[in-house]
Wavefront OBJ file of the C-alpha trace (Angstrom):
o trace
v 103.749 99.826 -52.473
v 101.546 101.937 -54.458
v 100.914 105.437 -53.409
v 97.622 107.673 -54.641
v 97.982 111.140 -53.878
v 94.698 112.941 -53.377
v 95.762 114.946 -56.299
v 95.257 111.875 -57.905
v 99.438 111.394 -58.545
v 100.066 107.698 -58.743
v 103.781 106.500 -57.481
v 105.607 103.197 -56.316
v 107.375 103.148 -53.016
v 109.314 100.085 -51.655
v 107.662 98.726 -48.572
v 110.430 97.928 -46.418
v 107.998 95.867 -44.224
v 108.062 98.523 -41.385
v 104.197 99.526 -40.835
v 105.535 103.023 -39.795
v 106.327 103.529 -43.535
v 103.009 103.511 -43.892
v 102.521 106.839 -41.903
v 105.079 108.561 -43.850
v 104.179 107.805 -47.119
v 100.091 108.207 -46.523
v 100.857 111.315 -44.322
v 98.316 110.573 -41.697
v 98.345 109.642 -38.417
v 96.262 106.934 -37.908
v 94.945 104.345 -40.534
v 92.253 102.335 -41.660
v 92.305 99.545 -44.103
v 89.913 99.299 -47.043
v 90.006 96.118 -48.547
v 89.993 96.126 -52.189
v 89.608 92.458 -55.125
v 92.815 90.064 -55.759
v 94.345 90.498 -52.079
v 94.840 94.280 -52.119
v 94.721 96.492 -49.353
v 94.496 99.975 -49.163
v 95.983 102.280 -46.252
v 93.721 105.291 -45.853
v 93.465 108.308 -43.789
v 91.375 107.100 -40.644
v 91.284 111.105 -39.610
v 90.794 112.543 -43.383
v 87.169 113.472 -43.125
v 87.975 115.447 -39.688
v 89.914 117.442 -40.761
v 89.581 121.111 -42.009
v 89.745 121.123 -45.521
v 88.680 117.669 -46.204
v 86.615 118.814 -49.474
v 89.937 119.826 -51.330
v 91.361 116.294 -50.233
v 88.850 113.387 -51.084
v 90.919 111.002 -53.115
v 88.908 110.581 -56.304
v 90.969 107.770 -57.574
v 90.814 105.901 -54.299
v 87.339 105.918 -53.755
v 86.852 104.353 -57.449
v 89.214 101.084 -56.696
v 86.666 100.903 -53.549
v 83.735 101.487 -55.321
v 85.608 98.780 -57.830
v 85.694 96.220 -55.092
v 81.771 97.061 -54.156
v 80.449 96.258 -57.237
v 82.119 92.505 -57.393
v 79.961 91.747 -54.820
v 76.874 93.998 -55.099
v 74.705 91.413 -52.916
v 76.548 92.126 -49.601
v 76.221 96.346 -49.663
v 73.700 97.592 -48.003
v 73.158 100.172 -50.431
v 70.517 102.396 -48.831
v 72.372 102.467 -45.926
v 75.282 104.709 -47.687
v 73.526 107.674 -47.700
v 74.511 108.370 -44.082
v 77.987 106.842 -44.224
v 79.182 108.073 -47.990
v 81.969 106.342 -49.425
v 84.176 108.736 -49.087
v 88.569 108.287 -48.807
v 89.865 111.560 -48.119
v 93.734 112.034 -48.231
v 96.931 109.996 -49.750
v 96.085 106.464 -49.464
v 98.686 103.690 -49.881
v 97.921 100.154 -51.427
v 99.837 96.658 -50.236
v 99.194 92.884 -51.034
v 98.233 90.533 -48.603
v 100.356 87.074 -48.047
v 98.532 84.196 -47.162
v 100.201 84.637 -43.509
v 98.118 87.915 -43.449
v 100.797 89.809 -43.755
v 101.396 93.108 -45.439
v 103.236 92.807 -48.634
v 104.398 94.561 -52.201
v 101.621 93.713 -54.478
v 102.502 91.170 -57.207
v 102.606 91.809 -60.795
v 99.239 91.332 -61.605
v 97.918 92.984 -59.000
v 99.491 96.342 -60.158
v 98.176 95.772 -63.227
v 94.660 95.745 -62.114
v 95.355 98.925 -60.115
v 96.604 100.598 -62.900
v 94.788 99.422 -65.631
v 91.653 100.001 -63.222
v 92.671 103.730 -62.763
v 93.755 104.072 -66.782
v 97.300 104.910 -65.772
v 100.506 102.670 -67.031
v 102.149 100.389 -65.541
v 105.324 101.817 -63.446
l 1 2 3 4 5 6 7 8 9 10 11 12 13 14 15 16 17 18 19 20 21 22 23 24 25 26 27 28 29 30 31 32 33 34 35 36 37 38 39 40 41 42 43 44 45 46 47 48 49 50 51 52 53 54 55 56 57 58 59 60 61 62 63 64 65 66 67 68 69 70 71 72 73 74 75 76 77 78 79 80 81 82 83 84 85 86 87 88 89 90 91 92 93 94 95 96 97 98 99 100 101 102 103 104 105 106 107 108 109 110 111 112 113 114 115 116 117 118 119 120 121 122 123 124
């Protein structure tokens, strides 16, 4: 599992396959998931932007590998509508594969690679 810190600090975790990891690791209490290209998806905050302080949390990193996922397919965003529902991922967000069973998973090899070549980092 790949971990984003909203300090923008990238690490790898091993999913252990318990979903309650994923409350530890993202520090939230509640998630959403943000689907992202190649199978990825990304554990965020479902609380972040209610809570004091959120300005000196959005997840800069995170919302770019969103914005990433926008843009390969443009046609289906209803762009004017984001003025009133900004993009915005505030807090540590946590990324896992998808198996063909739908299940959550620890993201293959290239997968990583597109995460971190996507957020200029090296690969782990």
């Amino acid at each position: 599992m790949i971990c984003i810190s909203h300090n923008g600090k990238v690490r790898e975790v091993f999913y252990s396959g318990d979903y309650r990891q994923l409350y530890r690791e993202g520090n939230y209490t509640t998630f959403d998931v943000v689907r992202l290209r190649y199978g990825l998806a990304m554990y965020v905050d479902d609380e972040g932007l209610c809570k004091t302080g959120w300005e000196n949390r959005v997840n800069w990193k995170a919302i770019y590998l969103r914005l990433n996922e926008w843009i390969s397919r443009q046609k289906d965003i209803a762009w004017d509508a984001l003025n009133a529902c900004p993009p915005f991922i505030v807090g540590d967000v946590c990324i896992l594969a998808t198996n063909d069973e739908g299940e959550a998973v620890e993201p293959d090899a290239f997968q990583r690679k597109f995460i971190y070549d996507s957020l200029g980092e090296g690969v782990a």
